[in-house]
Structure formats: C-alpha cells, structure tokens
N, C-alpha and C positions, 0 to 999 in steps of 0.2 A: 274628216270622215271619208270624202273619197280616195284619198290614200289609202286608206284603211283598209277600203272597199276592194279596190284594185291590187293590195298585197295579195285579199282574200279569196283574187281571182273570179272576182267582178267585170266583164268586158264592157259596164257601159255601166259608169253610177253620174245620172241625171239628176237636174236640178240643185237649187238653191237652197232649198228649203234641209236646213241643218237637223230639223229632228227628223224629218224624211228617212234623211241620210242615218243619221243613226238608228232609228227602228229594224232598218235595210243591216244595219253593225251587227244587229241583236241576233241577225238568224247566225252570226258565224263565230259573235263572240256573246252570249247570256252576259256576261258582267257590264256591256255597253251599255244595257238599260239604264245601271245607275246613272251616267250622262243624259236620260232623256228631258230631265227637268232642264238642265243648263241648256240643250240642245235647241227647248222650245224656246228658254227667254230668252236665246241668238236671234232666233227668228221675227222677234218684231221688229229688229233692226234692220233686215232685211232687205223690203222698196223702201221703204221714208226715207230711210238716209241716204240712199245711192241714186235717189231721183228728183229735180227738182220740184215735182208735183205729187211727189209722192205723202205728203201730210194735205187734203185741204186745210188752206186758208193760212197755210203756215209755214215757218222753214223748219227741218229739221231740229236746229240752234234752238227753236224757240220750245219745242218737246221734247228735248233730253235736256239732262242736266249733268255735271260729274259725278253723282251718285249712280245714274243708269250706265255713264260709260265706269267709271270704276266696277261696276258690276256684270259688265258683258266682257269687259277685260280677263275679271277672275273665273267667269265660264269657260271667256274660249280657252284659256290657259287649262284649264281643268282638262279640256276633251284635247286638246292640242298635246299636253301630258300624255295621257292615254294612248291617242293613236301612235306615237314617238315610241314609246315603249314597246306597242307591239312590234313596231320596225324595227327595234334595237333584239326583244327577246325572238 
C-alpha cells in the first residue's frame, strides 16, 4: 500500500497500520475499498507477532495457528496483486 501511495504521489505515507494505508488508496483509486476487509485482517497481525510482548501472557506461536497464517497469506497476496498491477498498468 505505500507503494501504492507513493506511485500516487503521496510524499509521506506513514504507519503500519495496512487498512490505514489503504483507506489513504481509496481517495486515489475507489476500487481499493474492495481490499479494506483483507487490509483490516492484516492488521491484527501487526504488534503480536513482531513483538515479544506483544500478546499478554503468551507468544505469538501460541495465537495463531496455519489456518490464520494461511489466511493472511491469501490477503496479503490479494492487495500485493492489486498494488503490482497498478505499477505494471
């Protein structure tokens, strides 16, 4: 999404937060909306996994399972499609 952003002549697309980022898509491309559902469920992934304290009481390992990463897999690929696309058209 901030490639995206930055095609779209964005000087500064900030933060983590991937539907952020894509809400930020929608003023320059309307069709981006349809990413925003996959965009949120990127986003729980977000601190937990890239921190070790990021779940209390627990590790990562122990809150995801291969059904949650099989499914953020087929998200990011969805919006990672998309933005790809617009760089190629």
């Amino acid at each position: 999404m901030k490639g995206f952003l930055y095609l779209r002549g964005v000087e500064e697309a900030r933060g983590h937060s991937v539907r952020v980022l894509c809400d930020e898509a929608v003023r320059f491309d309307p069709t981006m909306e349809e990413l925003q559902g996959d965009a949120a469920g990127l986003d729980v992934f977000n601190i937990p996994t890239r921190y070790p304290n990021g779940l209390r009481g627990g590790l990562p390992a122990d809150a995801y399972d291969e059904l949650d990463s099989e499914r953020a897999l087929a998200r990011a690929g969805r919006i990672i499609d998309r933005v790809a696309a617009a760089f190629a058209g």
